[in-house]
KOLMIKE-939623 format. One record per residue: residue number from 0; residue in one letter; x, y, z of N, C-alpha, C, CB in turn. Coordinates in nm, 4 decimals. Atoms other than C-alpha are relative to their C-alpha. Glycine has a CB too. Layout:
N
R semar vovo      npx      npy      npz     capx     capy     capz      cpx      cpy      cpz     cbpx     cbpy     cbpz
R   NUM    A        X        Y        Z        X        Y        Z        X        Y        Z        X        Y        Z
...
//
This chain:
85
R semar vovo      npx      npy      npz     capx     capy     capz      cpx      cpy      cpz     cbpx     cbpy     cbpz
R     0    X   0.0982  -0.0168   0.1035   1.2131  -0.1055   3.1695   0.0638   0.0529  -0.1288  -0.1096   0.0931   0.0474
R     1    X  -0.0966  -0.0116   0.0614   1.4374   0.0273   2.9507   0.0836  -0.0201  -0.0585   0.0208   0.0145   0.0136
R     2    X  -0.1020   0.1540   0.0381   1.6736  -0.2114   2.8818  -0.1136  -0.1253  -0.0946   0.0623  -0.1010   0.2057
R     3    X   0.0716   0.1053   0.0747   1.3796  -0.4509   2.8187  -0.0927   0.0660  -0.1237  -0.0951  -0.0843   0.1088
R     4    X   0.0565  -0.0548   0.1144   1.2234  -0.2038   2.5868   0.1108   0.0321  -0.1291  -0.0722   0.1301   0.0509
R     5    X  -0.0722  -0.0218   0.0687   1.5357  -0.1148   2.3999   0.0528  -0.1263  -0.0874   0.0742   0.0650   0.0681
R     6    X  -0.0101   0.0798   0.0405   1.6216  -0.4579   2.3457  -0.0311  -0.0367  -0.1501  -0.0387  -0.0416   0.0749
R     7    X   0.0880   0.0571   0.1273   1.3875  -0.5254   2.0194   0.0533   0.1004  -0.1189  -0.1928   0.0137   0.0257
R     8    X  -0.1310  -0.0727   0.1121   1.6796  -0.2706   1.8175   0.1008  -0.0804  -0.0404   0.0896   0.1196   0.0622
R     9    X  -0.1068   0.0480   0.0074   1.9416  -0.4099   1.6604   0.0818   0.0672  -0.1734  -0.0350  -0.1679   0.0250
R    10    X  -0.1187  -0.1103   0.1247   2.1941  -0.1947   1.5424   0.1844  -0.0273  -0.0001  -0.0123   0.2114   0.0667
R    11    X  -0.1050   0.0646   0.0050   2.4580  -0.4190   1.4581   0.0881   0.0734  -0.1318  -0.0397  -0.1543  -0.0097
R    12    X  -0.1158  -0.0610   0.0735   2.7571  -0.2860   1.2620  -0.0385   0.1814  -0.0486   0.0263  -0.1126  -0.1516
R    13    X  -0.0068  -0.1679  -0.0944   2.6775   0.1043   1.3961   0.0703   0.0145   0.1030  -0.1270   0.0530   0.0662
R    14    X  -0.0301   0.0042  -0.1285   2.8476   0.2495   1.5818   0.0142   0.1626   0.0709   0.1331  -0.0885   0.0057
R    15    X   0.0145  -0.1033  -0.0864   2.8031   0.5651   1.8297   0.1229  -0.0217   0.0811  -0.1345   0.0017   0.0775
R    16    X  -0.0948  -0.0421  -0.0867   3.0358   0.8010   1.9772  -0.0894   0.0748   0.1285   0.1085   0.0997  -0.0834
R    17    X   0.0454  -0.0871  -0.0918   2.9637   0.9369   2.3007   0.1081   0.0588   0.0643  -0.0853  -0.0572   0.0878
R    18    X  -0.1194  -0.1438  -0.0421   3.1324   1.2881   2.4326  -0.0993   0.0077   0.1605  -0.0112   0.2136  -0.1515
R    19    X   0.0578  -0.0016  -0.1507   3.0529   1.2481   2.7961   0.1435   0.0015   0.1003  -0.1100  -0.1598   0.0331
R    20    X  -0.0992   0.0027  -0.0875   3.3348   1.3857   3.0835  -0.0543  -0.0561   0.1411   0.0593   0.1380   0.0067
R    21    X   0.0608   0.0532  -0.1019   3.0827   1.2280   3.3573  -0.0026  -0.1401   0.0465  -0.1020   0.0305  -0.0162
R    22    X  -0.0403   0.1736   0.0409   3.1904   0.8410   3.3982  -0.1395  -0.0650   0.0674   0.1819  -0.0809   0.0966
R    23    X   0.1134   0.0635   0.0146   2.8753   0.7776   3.5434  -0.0971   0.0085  -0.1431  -0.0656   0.0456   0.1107
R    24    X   0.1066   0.0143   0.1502   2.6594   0.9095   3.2480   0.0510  -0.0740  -0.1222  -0.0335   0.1526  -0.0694
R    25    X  -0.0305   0.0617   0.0819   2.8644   0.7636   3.0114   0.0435  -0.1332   0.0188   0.0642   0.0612  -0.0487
R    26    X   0.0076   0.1288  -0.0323   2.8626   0.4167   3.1943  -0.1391  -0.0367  -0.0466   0.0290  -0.0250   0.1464
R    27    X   0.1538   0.0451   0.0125   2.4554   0.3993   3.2121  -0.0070   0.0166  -0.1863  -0.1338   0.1320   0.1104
R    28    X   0.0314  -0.0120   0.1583   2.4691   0.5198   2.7979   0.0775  -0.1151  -0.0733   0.0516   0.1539  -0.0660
R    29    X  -0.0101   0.1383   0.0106   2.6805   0.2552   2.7420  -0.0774  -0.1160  -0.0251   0.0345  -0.0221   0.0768
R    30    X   0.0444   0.1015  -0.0740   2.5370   0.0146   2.9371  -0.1464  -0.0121  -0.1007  -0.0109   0.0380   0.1799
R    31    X   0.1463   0.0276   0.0443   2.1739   0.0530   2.8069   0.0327  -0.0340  -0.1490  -0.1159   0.1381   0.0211
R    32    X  -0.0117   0.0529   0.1291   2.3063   0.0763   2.4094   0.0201  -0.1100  -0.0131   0.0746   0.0437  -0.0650
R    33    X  -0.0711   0.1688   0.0605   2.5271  -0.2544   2.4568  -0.1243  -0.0850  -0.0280   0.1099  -0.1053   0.1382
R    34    X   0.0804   0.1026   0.0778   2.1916  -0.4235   2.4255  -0.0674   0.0088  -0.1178  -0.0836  -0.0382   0.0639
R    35    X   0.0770   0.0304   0.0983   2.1331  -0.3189   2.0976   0.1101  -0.0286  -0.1323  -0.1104   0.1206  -0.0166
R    36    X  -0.1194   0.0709   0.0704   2.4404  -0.4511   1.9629   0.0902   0.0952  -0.0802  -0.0530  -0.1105  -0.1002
R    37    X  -0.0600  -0.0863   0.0710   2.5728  -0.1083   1.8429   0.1348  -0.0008   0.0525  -0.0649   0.1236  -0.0005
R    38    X  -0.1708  -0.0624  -0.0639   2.9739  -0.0051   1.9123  -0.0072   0.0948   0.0627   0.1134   0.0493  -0.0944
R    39    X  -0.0663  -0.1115  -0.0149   3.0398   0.2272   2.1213   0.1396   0.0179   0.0225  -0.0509   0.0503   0.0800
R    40    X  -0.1730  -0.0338  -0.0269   3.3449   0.4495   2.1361  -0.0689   0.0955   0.1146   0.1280   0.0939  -0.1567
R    41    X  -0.0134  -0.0952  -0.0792   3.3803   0.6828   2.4479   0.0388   0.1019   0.0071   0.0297  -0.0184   0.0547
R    42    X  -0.0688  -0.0524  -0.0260   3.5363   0.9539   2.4909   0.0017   0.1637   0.1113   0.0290  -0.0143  -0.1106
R    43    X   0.0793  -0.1050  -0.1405   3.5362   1.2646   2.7652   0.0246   0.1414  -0.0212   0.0703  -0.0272   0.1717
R    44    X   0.0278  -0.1302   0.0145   3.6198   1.5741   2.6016  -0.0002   0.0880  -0.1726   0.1079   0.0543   0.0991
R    45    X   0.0058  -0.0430   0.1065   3.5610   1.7944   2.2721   0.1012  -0.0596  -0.1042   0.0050   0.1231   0.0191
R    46    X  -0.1147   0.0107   0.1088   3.8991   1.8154   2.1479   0.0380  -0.2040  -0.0503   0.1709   0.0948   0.0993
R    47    X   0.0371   0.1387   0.0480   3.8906   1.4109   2.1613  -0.1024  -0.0536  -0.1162  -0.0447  -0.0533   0.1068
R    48    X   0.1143   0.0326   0.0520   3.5502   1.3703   2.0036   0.0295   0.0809  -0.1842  -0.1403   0.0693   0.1183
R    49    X  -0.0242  -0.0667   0.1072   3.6733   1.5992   1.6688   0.1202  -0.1000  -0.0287   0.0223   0.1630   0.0154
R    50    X  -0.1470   0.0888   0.0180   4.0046   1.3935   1.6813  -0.0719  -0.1412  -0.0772   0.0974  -0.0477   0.1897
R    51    X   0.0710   0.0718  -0.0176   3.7949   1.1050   1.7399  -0.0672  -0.0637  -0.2011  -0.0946   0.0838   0.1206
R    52    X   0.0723   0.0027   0.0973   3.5301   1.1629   1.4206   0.1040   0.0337  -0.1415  -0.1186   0.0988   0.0339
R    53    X  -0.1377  -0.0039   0.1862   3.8822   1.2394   1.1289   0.0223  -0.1286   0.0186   0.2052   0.1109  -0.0121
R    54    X  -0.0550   0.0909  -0.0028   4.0123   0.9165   1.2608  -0.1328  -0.1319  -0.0277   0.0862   0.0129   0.1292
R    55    X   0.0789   0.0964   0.0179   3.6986   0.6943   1.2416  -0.1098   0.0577  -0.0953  -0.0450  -0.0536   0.1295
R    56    X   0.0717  -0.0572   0.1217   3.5338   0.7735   0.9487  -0.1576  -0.0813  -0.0125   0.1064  -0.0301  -0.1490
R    57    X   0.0868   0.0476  -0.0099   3.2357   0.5260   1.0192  -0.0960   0.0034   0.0926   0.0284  -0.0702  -0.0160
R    58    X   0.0912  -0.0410  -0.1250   3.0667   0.7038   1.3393  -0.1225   0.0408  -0.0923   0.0662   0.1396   0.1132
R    59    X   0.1836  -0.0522   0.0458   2.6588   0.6867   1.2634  -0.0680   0.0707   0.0806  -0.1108  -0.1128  -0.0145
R    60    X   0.0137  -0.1163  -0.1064   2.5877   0.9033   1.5500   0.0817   0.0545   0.1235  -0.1019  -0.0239   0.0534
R    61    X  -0.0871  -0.0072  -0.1501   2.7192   1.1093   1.8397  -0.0673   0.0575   0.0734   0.1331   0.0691   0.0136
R    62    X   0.0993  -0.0623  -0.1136   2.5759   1.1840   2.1514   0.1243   0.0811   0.1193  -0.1133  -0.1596   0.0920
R    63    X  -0.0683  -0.1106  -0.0280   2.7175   1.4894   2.2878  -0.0400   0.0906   0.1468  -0.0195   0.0788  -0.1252
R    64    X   0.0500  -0.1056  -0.1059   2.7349   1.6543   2.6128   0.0342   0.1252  -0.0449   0.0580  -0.0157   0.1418
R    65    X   0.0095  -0.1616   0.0788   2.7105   2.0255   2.5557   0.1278   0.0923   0.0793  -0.1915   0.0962   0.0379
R    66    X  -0.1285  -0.0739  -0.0758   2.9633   2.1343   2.8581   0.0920  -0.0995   0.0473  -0.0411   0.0907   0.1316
R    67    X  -0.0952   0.0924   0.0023   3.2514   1.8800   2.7935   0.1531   0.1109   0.0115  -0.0240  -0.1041  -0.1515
R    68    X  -0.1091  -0.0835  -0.0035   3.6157   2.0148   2.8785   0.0741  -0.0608  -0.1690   0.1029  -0.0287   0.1679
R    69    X  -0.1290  -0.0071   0.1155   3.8678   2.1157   2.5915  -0.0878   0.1367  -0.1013   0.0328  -0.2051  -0.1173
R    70    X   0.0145  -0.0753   0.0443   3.6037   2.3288   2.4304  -0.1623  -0.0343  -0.0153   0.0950   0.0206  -0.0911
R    71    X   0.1479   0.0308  -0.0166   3.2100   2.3478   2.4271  -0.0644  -0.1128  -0.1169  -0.0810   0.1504  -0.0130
R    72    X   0.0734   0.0602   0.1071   2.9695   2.0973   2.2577  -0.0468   0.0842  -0.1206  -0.1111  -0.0573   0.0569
R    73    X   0.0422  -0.1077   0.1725   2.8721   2.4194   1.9987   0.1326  -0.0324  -0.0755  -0.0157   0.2307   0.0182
R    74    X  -0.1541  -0.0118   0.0994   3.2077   2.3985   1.9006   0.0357  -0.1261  -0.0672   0.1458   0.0353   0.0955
R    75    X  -0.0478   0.0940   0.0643   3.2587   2.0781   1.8605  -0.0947  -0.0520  -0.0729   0.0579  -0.0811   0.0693
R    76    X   0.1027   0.0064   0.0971   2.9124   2.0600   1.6413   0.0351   0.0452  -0.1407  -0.1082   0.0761   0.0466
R    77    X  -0.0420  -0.0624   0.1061   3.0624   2.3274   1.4378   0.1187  -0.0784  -0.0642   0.0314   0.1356   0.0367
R    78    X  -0.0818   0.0232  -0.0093   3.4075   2.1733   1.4136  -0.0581  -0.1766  -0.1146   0.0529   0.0308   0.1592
R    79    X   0.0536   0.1076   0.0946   3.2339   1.8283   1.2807  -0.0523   0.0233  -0.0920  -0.0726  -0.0738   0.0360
R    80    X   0.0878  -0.0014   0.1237   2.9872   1.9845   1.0526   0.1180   0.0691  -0.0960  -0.1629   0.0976   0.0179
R    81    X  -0.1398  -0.0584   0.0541   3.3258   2.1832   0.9047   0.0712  -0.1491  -0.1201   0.1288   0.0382   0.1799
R    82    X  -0.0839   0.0923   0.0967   3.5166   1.8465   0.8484  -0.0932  -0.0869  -0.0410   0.1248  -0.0780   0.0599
R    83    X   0.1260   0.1283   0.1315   3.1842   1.6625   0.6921   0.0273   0.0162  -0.1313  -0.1971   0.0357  -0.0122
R    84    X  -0.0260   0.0016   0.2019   3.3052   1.7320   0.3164   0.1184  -0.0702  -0.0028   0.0333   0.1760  -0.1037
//
């Protein structure tokens, strides 16, 4: 239901990061976005996801687990809103 509801988005040339160290949760988040034609990037822990957002300067959202290893999702909130200027 889900899939067939999400469908009728299309968020073509977006693209979402997701900070997920759980390879299931970040298979199903995947999985359900790919049908709305957005990019995702992956990745599984903080210090990635800050790395991540200097190097790709075109991430339109990130979906963030909150207890990712390398250093907490607060941190790496702070750490992004820091290098936003």
């Amino acid at each position: 239901m889900i899939v067939r509801s999400i469908k009728k988005y299309n968020w073509k040339g977006k693209k979402v990061l997701i900070v997920e160290d759980d390879p299931a949760g970040s298979f199903l988040l995947s999985e359900i976005l790919a049908h709305t034609g957005i990019e995702v990037i992956l990745v599984e822990d903080g210090q990635e996801a800050v790395n991540m957002c200097k190097k790709e300067k075109d991430i339109d959202i990130v979906l963030l687990d909150m207890q990712v290893p390398g250093m907490s999702g607060y941190d790496v909130c702070k750490q992004l809103k820091e290098n936003e200027n």
